[in-house]
C-alpha positions in Angstrom: -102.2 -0.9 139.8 -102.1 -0.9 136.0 -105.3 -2.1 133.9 -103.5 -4.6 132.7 -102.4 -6.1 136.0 -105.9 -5.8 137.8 -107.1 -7.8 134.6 -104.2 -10.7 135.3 -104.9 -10.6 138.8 -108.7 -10.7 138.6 -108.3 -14.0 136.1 -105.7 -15.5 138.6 -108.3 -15.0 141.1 -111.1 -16.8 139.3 -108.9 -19.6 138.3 -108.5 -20.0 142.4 -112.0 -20.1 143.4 -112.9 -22.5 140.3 -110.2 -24.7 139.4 -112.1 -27.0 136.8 -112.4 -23.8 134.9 -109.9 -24.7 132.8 -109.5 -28.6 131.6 -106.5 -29.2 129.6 -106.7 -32.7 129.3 -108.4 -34.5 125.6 -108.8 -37.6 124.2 -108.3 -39.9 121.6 -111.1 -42.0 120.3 -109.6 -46.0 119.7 -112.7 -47.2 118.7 -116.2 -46.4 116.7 -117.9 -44.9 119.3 -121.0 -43.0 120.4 -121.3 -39.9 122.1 -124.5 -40.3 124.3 -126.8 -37.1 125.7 -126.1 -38.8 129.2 -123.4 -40.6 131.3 -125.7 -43.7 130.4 -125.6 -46.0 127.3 -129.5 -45.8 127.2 -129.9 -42.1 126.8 -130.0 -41.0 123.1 -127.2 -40.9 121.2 -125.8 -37.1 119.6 -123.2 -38.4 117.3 -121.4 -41.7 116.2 -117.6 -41.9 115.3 -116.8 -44.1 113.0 -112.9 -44.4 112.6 -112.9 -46.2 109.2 -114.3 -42.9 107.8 -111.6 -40.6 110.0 -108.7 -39.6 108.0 -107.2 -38.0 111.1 -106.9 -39.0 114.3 -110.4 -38.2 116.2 -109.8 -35.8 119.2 -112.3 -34.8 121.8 -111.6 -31.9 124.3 -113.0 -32.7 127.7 -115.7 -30.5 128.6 -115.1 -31.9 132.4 -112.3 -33.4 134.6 -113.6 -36.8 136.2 -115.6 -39.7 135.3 -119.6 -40.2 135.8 -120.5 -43.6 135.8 -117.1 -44.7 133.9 -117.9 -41.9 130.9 -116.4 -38.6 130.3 -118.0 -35.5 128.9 -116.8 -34.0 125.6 -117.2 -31.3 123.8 -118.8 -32.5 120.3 -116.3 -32.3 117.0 -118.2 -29.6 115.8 -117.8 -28.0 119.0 -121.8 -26.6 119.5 -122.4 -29.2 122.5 -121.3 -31.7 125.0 -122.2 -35.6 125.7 -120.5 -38.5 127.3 -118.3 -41.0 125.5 -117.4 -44.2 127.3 -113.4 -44.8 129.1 -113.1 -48.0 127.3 -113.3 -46.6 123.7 -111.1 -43.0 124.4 -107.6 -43.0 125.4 -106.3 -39.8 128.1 -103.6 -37.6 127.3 -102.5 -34.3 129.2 -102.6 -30.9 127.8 -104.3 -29.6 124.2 -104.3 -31.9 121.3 -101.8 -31.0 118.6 -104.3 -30.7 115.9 -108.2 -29.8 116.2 -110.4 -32.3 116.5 -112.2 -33.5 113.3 -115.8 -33.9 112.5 -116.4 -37.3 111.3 -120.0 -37.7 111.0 -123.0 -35.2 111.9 -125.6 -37.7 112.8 -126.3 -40.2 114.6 -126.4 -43.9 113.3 
């Protein structure tokens, strides 16, 4: 067996015993929202996105598959953590998004 192929076959295998791995799925941010340290609206808040200051669409990769009490967990816009947004603000869509997602705002409000 080449290198090559023990490398493909050794990721295959990985994928198998883990599947949420990989999570291909984002979302779309519909309205000003805040992405919360915790699946709970009282836990502190890590970022607000405001769309009136979005010039872009706001994407957010999922940084897992299911819901926790009716939030899903993101990956931040800049990408250096993860927090919950809530289902009601975001919209689902399968696969990557076409464009990276944008950093609206640093801080919280």
């Amino acid at each position: 067996m080449t290198p090559l192929l023990k490398t493909c076959y050794l990721a295959f295998v990985v994928l198998l015993a883990n599947p949420t791995v990989v999570i291909a799925d984002y979302l779309e941010v519909r309205r000003n929202a805040y992405i919360y340290s915790e699946a709970d609206r009282r836990s502190p808040p890590l970022q607000y996105i405001d769309l009136e200051e979005a010039t872009e669409p706001v994407r957010l990769s999922l940084a897992a598959g299911g819901l926790k009490n009716g939030y899903y967990k993101v990956h931040l816009p800049n990408g250096t953590r993860s927090g919950w947004v809530y289902k009601s603000l975001v919209r689902r869509f399968p696969g990557a998004p076409a464009q990276k997602a944008i950093d609206v705002t640093n801080s919280p409000r």
